[in-house]
Z-matrix of the N, CA and C atoms (Angstrom, degrees):
N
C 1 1.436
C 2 1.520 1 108.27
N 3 1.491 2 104.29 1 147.73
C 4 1.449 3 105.34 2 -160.89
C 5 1.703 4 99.62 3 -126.68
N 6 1.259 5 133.36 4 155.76
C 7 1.230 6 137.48 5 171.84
C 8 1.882 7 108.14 6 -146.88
N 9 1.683 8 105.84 7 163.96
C 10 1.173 9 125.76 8 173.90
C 11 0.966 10 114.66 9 -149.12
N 12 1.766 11 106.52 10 158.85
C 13 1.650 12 108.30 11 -159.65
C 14 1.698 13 90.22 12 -157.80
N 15 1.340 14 117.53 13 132.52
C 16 1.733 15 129.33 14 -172.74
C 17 1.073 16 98.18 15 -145.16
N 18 1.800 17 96.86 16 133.54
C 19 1.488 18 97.56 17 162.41
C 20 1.414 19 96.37 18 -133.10
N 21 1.536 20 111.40 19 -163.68
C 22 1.347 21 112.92 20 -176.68
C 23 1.713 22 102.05 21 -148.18
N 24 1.210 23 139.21 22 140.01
C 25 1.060 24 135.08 23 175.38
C 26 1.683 25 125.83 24 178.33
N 27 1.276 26 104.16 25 155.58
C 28 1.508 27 108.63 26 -150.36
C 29 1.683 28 106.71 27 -91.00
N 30 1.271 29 134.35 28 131.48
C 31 1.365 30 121.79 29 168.47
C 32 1.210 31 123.50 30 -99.56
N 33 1.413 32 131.13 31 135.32
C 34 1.013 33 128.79 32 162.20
C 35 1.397 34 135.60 33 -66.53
N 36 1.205 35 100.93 34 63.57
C 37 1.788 36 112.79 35 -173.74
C 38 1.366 37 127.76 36 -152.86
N 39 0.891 38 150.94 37 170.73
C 40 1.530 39 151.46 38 157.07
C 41 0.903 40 129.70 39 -39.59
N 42 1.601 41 161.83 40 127.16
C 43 1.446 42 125.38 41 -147.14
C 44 1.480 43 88.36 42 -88.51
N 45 1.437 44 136.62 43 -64.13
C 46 1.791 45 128.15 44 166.24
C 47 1.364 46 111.59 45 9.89
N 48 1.442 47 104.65 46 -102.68
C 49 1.711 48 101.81 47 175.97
C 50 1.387 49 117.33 48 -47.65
N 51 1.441 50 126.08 49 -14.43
C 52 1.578 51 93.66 50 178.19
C 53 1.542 52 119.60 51 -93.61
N 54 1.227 53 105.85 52 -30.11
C 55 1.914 54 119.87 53 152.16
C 56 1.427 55 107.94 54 -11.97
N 57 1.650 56 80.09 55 -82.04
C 58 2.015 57 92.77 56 -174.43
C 59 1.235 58 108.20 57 -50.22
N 60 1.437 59 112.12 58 -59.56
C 61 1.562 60 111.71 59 -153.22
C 62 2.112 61 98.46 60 -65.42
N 63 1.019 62 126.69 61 14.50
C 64 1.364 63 125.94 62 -177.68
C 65 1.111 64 102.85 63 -134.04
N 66 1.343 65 140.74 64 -32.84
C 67 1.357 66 148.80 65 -175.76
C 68 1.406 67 104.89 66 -66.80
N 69 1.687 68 106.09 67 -43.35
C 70 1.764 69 98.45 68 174.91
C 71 0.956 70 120.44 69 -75.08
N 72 1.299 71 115.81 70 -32.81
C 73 1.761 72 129.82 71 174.03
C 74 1.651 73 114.20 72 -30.27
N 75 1.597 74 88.86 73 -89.54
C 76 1.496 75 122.17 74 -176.36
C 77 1.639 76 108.61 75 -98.40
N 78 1.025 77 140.84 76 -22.62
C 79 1.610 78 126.28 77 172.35
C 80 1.616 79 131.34 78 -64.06
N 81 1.712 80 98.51 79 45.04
C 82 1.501 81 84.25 80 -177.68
C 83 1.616 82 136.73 81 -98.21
N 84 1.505 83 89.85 82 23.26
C 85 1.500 84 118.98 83 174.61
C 86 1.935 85 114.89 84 -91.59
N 87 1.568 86 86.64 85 -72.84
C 88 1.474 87 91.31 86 177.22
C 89 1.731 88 100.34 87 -162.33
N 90 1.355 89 108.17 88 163.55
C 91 1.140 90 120.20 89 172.82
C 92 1.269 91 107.67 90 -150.82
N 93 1.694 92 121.57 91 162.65
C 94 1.613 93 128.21 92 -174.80
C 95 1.406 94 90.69 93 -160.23
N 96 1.776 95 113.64 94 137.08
C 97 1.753 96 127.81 95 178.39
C 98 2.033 97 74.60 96 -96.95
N 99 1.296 98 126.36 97 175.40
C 100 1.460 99 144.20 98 136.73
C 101 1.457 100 108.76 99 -166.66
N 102 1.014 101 121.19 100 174.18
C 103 1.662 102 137.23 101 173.78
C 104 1.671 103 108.77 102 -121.99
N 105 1.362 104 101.15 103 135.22
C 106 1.514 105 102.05 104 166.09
C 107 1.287 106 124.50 105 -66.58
N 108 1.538 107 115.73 106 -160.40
C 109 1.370 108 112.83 107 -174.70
C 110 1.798 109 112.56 108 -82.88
N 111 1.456 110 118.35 109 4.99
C 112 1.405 111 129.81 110 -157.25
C 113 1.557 112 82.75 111 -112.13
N 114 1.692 113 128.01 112 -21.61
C 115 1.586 114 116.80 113 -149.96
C 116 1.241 115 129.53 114 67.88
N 117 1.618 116 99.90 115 27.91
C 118 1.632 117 111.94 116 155.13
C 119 0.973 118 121.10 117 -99.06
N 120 1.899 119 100.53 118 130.14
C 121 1.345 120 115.80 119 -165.93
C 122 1.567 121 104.15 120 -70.42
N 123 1.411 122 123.84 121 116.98
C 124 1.616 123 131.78 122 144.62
C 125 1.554 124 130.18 123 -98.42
N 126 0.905 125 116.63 124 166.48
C 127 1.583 126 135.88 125 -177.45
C 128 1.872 127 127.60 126 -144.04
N 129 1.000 128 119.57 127 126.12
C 130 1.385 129 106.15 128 153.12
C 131 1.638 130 111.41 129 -137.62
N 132 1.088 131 95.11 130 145.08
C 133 1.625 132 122.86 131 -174.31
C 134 1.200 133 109.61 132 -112.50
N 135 1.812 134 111.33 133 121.87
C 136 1.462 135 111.16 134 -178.43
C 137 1.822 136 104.88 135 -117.05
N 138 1.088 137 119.81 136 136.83
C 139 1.265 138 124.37 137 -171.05
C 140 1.702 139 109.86 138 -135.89
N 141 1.620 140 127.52 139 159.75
C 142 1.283 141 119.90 140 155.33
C 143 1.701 142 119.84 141 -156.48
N 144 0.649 143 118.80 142 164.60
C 145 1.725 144 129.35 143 -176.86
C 146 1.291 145 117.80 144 -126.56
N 147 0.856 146 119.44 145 136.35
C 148 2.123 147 124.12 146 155.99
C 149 1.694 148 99.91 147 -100.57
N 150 1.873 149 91.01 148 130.45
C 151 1.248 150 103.59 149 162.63
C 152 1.314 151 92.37 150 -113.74
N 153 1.808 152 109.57 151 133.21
C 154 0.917 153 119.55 152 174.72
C 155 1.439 154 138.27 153 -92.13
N 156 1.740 155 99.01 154 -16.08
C 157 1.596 156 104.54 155 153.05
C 158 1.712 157 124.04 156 -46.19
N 159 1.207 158 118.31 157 -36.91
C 160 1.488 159 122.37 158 -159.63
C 161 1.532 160 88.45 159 -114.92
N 162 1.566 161 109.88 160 -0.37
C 163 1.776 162 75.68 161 -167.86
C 164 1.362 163 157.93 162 60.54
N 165 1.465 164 98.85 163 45.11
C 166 1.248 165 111.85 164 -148.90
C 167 1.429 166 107.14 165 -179.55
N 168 1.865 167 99.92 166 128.27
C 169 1.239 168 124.86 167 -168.72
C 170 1.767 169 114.80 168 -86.43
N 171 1.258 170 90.32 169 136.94
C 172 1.845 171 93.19 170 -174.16
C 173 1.418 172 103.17 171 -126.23
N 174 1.306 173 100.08 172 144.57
C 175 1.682 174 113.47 173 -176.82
C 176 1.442 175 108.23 174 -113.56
N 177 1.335 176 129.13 175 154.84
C 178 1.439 177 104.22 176 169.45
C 179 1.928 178 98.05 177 -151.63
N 180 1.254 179 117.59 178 130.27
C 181 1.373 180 133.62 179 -177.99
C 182 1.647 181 122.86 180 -98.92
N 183 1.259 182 115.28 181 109.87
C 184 1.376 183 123.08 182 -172.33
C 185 0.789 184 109.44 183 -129.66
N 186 1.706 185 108.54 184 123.92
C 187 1.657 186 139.54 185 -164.17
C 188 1.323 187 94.70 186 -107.47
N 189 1.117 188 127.87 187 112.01
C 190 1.841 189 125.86 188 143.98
C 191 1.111 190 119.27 189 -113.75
N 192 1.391 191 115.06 190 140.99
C 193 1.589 192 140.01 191 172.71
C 194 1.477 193 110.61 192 -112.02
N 195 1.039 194 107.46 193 149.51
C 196 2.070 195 110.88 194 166.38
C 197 1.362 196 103.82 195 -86.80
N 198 1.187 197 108.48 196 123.57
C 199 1.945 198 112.42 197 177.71
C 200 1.403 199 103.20 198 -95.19
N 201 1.883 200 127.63 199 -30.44
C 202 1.263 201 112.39 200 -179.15
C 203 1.687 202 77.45 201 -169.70
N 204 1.702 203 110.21 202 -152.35
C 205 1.424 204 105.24 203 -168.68
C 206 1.288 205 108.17 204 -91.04
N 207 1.530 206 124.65 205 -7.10
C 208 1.256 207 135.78 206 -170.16
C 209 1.659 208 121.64 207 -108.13
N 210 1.336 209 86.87 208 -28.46
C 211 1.300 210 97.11 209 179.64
C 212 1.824 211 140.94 210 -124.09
N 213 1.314 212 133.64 211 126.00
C 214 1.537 213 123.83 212 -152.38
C 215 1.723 214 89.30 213 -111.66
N 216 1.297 215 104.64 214 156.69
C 217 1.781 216 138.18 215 165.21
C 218 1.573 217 89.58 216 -92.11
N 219 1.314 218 98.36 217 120.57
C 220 1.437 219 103.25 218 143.40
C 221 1.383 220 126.88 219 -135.03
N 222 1.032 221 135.48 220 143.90
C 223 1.815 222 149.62 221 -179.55
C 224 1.557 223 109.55 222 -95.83
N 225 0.916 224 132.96 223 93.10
C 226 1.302 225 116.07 224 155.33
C 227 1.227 226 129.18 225 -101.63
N 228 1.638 227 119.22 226 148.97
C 229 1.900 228 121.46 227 -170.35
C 230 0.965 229 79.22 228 -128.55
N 231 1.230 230 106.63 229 148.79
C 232 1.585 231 125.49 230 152.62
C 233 1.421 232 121.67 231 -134.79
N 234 1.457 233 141.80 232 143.59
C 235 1.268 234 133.01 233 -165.74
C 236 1.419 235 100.62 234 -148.52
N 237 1.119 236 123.44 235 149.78
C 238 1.415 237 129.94 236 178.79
C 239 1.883 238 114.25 237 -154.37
N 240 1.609 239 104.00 238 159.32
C 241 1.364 240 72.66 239 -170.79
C 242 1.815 241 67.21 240 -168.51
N 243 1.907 242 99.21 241 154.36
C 244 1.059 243 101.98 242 -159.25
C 245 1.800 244 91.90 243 -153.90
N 246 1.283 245 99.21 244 172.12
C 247 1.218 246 95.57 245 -176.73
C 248 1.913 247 123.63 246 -91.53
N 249 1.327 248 113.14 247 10.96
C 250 1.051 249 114.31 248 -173.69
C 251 2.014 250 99.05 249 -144.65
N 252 1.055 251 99.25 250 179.96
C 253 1.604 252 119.62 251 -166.53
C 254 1.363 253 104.87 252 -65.44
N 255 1.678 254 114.33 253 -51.22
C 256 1.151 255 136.35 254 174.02
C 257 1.375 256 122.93 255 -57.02
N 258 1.201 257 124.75 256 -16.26
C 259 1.079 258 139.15 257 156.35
C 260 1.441 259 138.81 258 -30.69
N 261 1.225 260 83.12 259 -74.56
C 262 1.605 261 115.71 260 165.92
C 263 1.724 262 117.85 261 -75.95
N 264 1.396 263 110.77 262 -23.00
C 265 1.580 264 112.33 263 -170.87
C 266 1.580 265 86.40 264 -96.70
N 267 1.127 266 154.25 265 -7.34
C 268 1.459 267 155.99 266 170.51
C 269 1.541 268 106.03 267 -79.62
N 270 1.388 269 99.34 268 -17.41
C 271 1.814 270 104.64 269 -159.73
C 272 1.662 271 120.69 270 7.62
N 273 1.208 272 91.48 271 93.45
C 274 1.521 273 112.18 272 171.77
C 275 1.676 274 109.53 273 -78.46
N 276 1.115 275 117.58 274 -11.66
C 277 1.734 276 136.65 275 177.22
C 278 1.772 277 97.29 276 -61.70
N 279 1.377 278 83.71 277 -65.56
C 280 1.877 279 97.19 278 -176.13
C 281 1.425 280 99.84 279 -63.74
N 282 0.840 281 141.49 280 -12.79
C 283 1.339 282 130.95 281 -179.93
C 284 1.554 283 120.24 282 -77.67
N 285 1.581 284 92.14 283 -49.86
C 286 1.222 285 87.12 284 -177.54
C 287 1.854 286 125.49 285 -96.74
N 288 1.117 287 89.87 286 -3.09
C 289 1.894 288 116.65 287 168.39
C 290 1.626 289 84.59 288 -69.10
N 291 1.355 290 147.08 289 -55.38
C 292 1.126 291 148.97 290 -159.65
C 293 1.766 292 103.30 291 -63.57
N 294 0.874 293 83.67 292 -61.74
C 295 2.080 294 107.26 293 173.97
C 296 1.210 295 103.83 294 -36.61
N 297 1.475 296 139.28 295 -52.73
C 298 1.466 297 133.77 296 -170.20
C 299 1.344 298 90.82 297 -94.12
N 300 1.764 299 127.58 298 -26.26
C 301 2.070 300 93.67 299 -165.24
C 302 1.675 301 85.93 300 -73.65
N 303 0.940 302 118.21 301 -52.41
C 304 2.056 303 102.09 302 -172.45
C 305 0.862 304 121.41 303 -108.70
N 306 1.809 305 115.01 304 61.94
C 307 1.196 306 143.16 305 151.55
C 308 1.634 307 118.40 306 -69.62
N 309 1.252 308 115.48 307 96.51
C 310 1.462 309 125.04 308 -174.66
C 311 1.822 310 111.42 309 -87.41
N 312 1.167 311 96.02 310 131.92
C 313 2.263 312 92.01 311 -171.00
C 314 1.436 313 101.61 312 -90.57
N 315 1.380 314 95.70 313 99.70
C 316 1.630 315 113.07 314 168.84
C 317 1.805 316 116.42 315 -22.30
N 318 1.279 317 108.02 316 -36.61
C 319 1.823 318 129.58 317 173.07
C 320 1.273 319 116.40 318 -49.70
């Protein structure tokens, strides 16, 4: 059984530092900086974890955009999926979607 969990929310930061400061966090899959066709800076950051109480692998997807010089868009998905019912009713997805929205940079 499989589940998903999205949020959407604005940071108060630079999009630069917030890249990094999330990229080290949670990017231990893959990450990519690019600019659109306007030369807005975007990002997404792909990351995942095993919780091993539930057994069960979590992915988590982070979209950033530059909203101005102060401030970043971010998207986060998270999906997890486990081999039992409980899995998903533990939502370890939300957990860790939770983990990056109030993820504070130790820096």
């Amino acid at each position: 059984m499989a589940t998903v969990n999205r949020m959407k929310c604005i940071v108060n930061g630079a999009f630069e530092p917030v890249f990094e400061a999330l990229n080290k966090a949670f990017g231990n899959v893959y990450s990519e900086k690019f600019n659109d066709a306007d030369q807005n800076p975007r990002a997404i950051i792909l990351g995942e974890e095993y919780f091993f109480r539930m057994r069960s692998d979590t992915a988590v997807i982070i979209i950033l955009e530059k909203q101005s010089s102060q401030t970043t868009k971010a998207e986060i998905i998270s999906y997890a999926g486990g081999p039992w019912l409980l899995s998903s009713i533990w939502s370890p997805h939300k957990t860790y979607a939770h983990e990056v929205n109030f993820f504070r940079n130790p820096d």
